[in-house]
C-alpha positions in Angstrom: 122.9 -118.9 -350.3 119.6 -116.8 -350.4 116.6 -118.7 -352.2 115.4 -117.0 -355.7 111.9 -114.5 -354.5 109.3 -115.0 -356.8 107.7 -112.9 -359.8 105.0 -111.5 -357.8 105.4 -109.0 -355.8 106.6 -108.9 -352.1 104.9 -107.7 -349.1 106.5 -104.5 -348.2 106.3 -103.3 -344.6 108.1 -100.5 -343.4 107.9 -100.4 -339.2 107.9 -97.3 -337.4 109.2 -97.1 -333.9 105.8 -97.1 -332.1 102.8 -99.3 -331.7 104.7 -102.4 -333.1 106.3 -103.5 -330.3 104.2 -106.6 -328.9 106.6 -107.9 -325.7 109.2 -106.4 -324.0 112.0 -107.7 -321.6 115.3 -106.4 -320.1 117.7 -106.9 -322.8 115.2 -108.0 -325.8 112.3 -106.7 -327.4 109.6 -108.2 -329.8 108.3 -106.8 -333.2 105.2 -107.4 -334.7 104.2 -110.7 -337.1 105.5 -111.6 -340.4 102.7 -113.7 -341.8 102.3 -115.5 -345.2 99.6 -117.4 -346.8 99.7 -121.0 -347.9 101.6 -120.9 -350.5 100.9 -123.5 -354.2 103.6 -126.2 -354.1 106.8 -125.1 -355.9 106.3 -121.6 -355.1 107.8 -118.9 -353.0 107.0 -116.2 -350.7 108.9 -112.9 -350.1 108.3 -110.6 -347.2 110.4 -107.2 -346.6 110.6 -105.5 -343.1 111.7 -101.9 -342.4 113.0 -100.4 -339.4 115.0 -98.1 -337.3 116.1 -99.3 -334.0 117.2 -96.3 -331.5 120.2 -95.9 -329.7 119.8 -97.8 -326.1 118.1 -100.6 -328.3 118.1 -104.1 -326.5 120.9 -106.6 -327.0 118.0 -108.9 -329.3 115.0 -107.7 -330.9 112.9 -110.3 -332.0 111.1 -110.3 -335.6 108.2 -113.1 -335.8 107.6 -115.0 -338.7 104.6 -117.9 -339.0 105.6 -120.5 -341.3 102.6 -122.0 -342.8 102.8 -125.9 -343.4 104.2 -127.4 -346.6 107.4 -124.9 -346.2 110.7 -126.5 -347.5 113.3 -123.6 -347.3 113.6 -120.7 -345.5 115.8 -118.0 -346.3 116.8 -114.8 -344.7 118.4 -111.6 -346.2 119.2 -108.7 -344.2 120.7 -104.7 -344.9 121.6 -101.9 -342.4 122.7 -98.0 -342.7 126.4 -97.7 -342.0 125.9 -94.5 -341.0 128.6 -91.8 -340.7 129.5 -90.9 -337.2 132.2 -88.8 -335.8 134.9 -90.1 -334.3 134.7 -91.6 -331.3 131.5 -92.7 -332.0 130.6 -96.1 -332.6 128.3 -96.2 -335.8 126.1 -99.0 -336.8 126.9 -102.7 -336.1 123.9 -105.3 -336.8 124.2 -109.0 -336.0 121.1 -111.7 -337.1 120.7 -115.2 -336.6 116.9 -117.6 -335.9 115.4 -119.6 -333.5 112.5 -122.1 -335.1 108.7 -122.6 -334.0 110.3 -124.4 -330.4 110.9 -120.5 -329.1 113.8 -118.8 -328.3 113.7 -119.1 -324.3 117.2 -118.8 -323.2 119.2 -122.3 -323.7 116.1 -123.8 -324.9 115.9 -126.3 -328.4 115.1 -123.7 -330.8 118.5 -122.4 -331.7 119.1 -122.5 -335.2 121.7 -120.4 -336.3 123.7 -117.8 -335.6 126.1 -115.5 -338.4 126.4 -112.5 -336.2 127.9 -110.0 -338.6 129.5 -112.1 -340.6 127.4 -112.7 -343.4 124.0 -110.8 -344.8 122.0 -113.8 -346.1 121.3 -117.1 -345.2 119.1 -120.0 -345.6 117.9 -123.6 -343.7 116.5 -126.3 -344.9 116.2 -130.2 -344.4 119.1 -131.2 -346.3 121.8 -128.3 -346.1 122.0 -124.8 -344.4 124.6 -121.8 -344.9 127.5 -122.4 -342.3 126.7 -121.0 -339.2 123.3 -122.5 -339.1 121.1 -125.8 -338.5 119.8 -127.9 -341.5 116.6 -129.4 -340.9 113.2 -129.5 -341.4 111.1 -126.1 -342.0 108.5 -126.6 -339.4 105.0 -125.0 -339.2 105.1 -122.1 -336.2 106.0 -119.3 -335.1 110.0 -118.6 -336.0 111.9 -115.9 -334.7 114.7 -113.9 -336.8 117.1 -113.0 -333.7 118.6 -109.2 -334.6 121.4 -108.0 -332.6 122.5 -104.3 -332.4 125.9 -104.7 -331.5 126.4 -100.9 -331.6 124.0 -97.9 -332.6 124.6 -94.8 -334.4 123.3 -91.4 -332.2 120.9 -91.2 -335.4 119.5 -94.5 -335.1 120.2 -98.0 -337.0 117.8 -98.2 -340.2 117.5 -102.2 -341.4 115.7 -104.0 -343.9 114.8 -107.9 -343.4 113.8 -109.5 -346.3 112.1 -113.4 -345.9 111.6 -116.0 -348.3 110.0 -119.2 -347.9 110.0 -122.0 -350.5 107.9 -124.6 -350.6 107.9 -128.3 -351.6 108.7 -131.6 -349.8 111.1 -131.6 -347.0 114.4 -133.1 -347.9 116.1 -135.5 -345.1 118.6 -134.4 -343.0 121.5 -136.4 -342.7 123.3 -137.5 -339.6 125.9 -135.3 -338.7 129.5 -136.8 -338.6 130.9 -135.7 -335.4 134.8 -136.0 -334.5 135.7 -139.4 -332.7 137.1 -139.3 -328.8 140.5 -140.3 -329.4 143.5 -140.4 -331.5 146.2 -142.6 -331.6 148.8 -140.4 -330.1 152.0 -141.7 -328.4 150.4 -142.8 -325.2 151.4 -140.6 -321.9 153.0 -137.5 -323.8 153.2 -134.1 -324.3 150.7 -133.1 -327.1 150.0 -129.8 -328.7 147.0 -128.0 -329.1 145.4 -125.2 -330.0 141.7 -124.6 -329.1 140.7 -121.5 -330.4 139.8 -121.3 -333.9 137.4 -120.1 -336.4 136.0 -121.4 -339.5 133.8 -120.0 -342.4 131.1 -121.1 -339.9 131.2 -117.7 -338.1 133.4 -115.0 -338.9 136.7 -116.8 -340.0 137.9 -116.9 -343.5 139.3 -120.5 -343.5 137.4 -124.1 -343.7 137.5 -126.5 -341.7 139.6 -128.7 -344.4 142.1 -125.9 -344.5 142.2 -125.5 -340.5 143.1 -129.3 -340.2 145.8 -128.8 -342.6 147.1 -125.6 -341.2 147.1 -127.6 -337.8 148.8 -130.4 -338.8 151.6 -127.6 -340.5 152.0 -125.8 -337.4 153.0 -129.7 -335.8 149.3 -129.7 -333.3 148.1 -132.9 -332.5 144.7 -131.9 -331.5 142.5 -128.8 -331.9 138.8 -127.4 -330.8 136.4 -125.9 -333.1 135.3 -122.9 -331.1 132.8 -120.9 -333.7 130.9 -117.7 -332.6 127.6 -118.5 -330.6 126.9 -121.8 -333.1 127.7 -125.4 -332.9 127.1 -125.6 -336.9 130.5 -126.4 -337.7 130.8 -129.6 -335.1 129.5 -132.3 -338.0 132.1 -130.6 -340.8 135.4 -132.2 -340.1 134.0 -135.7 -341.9 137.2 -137.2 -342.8 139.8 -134.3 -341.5 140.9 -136.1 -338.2 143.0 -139.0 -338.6 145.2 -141.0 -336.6 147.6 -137.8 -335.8 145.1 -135.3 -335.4 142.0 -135.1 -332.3 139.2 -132.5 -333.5 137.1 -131.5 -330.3 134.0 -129.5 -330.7 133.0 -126.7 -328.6 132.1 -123.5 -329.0 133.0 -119.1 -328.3 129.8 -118.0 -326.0 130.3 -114.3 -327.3 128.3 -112.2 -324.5 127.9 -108.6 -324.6 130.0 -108.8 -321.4 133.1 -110.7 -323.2 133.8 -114.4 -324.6 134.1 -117.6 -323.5 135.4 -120.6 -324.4 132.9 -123.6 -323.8 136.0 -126.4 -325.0 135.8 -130.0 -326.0 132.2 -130.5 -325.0 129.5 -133.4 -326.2 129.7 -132.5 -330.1 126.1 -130.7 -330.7 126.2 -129.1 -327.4 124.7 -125.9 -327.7 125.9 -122.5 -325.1 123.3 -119.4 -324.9 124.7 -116.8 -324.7 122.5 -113.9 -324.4 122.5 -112.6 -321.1 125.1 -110.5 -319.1 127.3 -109.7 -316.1 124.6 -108.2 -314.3 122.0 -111.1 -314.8 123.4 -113.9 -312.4 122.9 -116.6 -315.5 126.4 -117.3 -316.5 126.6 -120.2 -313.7 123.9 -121.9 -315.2 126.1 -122.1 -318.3 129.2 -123.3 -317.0 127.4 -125.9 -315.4 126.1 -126.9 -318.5 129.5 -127.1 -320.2 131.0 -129.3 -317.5 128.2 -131.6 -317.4 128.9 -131.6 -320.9 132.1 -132.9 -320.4 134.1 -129.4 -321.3 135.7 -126.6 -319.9 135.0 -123.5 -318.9 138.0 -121.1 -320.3 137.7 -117.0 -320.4 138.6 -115.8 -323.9 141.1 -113.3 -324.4 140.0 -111.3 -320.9 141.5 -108.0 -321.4 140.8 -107.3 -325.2 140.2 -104.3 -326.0 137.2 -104.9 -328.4 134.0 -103.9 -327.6 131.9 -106.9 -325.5 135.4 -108.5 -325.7 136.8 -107.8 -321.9 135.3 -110.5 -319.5 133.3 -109.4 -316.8 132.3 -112.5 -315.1 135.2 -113.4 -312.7 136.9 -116.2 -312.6 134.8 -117.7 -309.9 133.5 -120.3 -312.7 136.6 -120.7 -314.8 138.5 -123.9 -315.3 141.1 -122.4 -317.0 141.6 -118.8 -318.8 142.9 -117.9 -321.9 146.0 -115.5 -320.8 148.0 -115.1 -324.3 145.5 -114.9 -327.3 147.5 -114.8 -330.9 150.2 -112.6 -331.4 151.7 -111.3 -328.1 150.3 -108.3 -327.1 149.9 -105.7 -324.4 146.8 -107.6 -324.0 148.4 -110.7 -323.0 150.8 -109.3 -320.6 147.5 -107.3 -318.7 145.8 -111.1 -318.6 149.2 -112.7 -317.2 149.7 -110.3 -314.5 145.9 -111.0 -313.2 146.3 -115.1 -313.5 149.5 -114.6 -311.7 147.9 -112.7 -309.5 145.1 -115.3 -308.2 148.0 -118.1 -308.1 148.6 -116.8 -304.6 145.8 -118.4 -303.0 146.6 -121.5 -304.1 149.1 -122.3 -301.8 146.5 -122.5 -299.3 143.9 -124.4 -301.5 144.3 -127.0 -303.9 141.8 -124.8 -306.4 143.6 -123.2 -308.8 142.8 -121.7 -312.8 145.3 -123.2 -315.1 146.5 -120.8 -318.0 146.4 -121.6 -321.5 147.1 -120.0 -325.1 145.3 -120.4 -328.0 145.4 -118.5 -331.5 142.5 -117.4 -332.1 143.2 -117.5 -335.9 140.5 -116.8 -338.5 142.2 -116.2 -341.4 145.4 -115.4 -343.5 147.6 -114.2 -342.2 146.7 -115.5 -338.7 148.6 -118.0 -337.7 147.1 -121.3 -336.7 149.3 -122.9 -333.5 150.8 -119.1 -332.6 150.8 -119.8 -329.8 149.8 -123.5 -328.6 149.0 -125.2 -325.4 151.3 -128.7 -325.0 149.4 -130.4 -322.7 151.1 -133.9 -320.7 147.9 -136.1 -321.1 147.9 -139.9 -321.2 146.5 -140.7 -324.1 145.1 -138.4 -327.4 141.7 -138.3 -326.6 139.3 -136.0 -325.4 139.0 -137.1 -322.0 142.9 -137.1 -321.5 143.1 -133.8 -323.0 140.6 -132.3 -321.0 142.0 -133.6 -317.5 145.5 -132.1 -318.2 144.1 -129.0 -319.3 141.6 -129.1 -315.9 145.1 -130.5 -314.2 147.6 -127.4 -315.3 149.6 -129.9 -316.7 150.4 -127.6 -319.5 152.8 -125.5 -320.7 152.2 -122.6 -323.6 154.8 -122.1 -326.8 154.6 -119.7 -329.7 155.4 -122.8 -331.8 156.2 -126.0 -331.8 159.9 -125.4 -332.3 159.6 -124.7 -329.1 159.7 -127.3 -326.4 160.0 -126.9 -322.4 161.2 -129.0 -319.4 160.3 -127.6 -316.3 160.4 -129.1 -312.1 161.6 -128.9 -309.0 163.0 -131.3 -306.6 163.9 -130.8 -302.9 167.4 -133.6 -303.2 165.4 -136.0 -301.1 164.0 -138.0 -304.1 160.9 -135.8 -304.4 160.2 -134.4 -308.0 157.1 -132.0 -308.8 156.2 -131.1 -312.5 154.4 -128.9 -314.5 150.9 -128.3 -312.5 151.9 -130.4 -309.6 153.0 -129.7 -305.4 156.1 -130.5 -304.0 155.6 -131.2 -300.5 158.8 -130.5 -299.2 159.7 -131.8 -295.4 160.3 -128.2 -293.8 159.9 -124.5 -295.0 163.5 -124.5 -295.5 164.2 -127.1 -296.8 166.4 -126.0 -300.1 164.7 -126.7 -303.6 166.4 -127.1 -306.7 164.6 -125.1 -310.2 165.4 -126.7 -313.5 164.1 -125.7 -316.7 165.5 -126.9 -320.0 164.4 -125.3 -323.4 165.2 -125.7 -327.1 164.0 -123.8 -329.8 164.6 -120.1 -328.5 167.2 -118.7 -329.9 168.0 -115.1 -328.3 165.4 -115.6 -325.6 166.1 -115.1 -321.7 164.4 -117.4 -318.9 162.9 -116.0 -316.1 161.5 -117.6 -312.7 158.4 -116.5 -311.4 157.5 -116.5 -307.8 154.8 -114.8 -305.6 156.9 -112.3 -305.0 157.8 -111.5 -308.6 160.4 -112.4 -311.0 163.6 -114.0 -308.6 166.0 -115.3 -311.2 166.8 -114.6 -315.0 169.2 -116.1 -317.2 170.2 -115.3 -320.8 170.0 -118.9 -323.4 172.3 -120.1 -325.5 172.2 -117.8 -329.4 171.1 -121.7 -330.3 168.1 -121.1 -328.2 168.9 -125.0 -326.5 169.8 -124.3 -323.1 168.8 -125.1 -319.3 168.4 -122.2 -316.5 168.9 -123.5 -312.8 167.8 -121.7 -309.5 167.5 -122.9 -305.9 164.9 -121.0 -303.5 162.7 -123.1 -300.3 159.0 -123.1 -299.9 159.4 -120.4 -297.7 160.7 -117.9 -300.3 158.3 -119.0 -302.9 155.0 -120.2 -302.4 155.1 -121.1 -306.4 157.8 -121.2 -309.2 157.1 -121.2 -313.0 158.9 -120.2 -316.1 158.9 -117.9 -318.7 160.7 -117.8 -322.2 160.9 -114.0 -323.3 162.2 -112.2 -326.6 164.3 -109.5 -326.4 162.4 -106.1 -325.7 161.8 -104.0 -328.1 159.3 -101.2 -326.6 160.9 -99.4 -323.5 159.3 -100.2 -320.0 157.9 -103.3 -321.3 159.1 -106.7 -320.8 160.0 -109.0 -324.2 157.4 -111.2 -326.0 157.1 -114.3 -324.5 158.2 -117.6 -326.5 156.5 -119.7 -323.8 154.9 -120.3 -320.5 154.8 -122.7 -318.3 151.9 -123.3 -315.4 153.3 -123.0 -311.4 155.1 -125.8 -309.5 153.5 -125.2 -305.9 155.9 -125.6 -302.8 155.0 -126.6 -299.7 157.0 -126.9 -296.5 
């Protein structure tokens, strides 16, 4: 929603390139004021900004605005060139979103909203605010529309900025609802999950009252609101969680450098995310998160989008995000690299659980394809975040499909999904036993540090068991995989499910 502009006239201000530019930094830059005078109660204010930002533009260029006192609404309207580029050329991509009169110094309190590309107008103010964004009072200061030039034409990127401010008395916010801890739940039990989703709240077409119900049709028992760069949407479920359904808030820290998901913090917990790779801040952040009770899980690593592939390392992560919606290409790249770092483990008790999440935003994405199942002791957010932290966790494309996975060494000891069996001797023979249901034409593979040791075709029913004995010398780590037939040569089958390692130790 975009407040009505007034009869008279609007101030129109068309910026050239030079001699505007009041403060500069590494990745952002600063244009000059928008200013408005008082304004009679009841009345409005419009202000129209034009400019061309070059190619090599900063990741976020600035646009003042003083807000005089006595301002009840602001609202924001925005328009960019789309111009026609040849191809192999990125054109014109334009993201917005505002920081109030408390600054925008990185992870500071004056985040206020964030829409990136998805929509072109929006508005705050005490009472209500276009998803995406803060409700609250208009404040006198200095506010700051935050433009983001996610890609630039060779010709330039021409905007217009349009602001309106409305006066009149401040309307009270309300106290945001946020999700409670815990669920009922079955007590210690395997619960599913997915925690990558987006709402009308950033660029998903779904909301949040049609997520919950598309959860609870998919058969999840808990899911994480993980909107772009906002933490608008974490006082929206009012009334969608229930006794059979956990709602954890968090948030998708969308860097120029790739995305992250900051899962199941402190509901209003808010993630900067400007900065990159190359500007040492990101630990900072993760910090933040756990101390915010959450985790720290890479977003779809090896997407091919651009500012999608993660640059960070894994240094930071407490788990990574190796199969993101539909199996892809993608997802197979992101295995083989968490498989990869699973070696060292054997040595060190640190090790990055995987996890699967959909990523849905809207029709025809599905919601639960695929979905973490997660052994946690009770539905809550505490539990749910120490299996996760734990790899006690196994991945499905559905939850038709279910998994039983260990290993035991005949002496009475038994490891599990995300656990060590500390066997008495390197050779000391280890039995692999993994049951599955709901996979009909699907083959189960073992996977070792060495590479895949053992496959066996399932029952047509898709119920079946696959058993395999190796020792802790032979494999440092076992886990399974569920796979669909193949249907592109040279690669392997989809996967139907995943599960984390069993470690063995002799």
């Amino acid at each position: 929603m975009t407040a009505p502009r007034s009869a008279a006239p609007s101030a129109d201000r068309p910026i050239a390139r030079r001699g505007l530019l009041v403060g500069t930094a590494a990745t952002a830059l600063t244009l000059g004021t928008v200013s408005f005078a008082a304004a009679d109660e009841g009345g409005t204010r419009s202000s129209t900004v034009r400019g061309v930002l070059p190619p090599g533009a900063p990741d976020y260029v600035y646009l003042p605005v003083d807000v005089p006192r006595g301002i009840a609404e602001i609202a924001v309207s925005y328009t960019y060139e789309k111009t026609p580029v040849p191809a192999g050329t990125q054109g014109n991509a334009l993201d917005i979103g505002i920081f109030d009169e408390r600054g925008t110094e990185l992870g500071g309190p004056g985040f206020r909203g964030w829409s990136g590309g998805a929509r072109g107008s929006f508005f705050i103010r005490g009472d209500a605010a276009t998803p995406g964004y803060l409700a609250g009072p208009v404040r006198a200061g200095t506010w700051h529309i935050a433009l983001g030039p996610y890609t630039v034409a060779p010709e330039g990127l021409p905007y217009e900025v349009t602001v309106t401010l409305r006066t009149g008395p401040t309307a009270a916010t309300p106290r945001p609802e946020y999700p409670p801890e815990r669920a009922k739940g079955r007590g210690r039990a395997w619960y599913r999950g997915d925690c990558h989703l987006h709402s009308v709240h950033s660029d998903g077409g779904r909301t949040p009252a049609q997520i919950a119900a598309g959860a609870r049709a998919a058969g999840l028992d808990f899911i994480n609101s993980s909107e772009h760069n906002t933490t608008s949407a974490h006082g929206a479920w009012g009334g969608l969680w229930g006794d059979d359904l956990l709602v954890l808030t968090g948030e998708e820290v969308t860097t120029r450098n790739g995305h992250v998901l900051a899962l199941a913090t402190e509901p209003g917990t808010f993630v900067d995310w400007r900065y990159r790779a190359g500007d040492n801040r990101f630990g900072r952040y993760a910090k933040a998160v756990r101390r915010a009770g959450g985790l720290v899980v890479p977003a779809h690593p090896h997407a091919t989008c651009i500012g999608c592939h993660w640059k960070f390392g894994l240094g930071e992560a407490d788990a990574v995000e190796v199969w993101n919606g539909a199996y892809t290409p993608e997802d197979e790249i992101a295995l083989a690299e968490w498989d990869n770092s699973l070696v060292a483990a054997r040595s060190s008790t640190s090790w990055i659980p995987a996890m699967g999440n959909s990523d849905a935003h809207r029709e025809p994405d599905r919601i639960g394809l695929p979905q973490t199942v997660v052994l946690a002791e009770e539905l809550s957010r505490e539990a749910i975040v120490a299996g996760i932290r734990a790899g006690r966790s196994y991945i499905a494309e559905s939850s038709a499909v279910s998994l039983s996975f260990g290993v035991s060494d005949g002496r009475g000891r038994h490891a599990g999904i995300g656990e060590r069996l500390r066997a008495p001797a390197d050779d000391t023979p280890v039995t692999v036993r993994l049951e599955v249901s709901g996979a009909p034409d699907c083959t189960a593979h073992f996977v070792t540090d060495q590479g895949t040791l053992f496959t066996s075709a399932l029952p047509k029913s898709g119920t079946g068991t696959a058993q395999w004995h190796t020792t802790p010398a032979n494999a440092t780590y076992v886990r399974a995989e569920v796979r669909h037939p193949a249907t592109v040569p040279g690669l392997p089958g989809a996967l139907a499910a995943l599960t984390n390692p069993v470690f063995l130790e002799g």
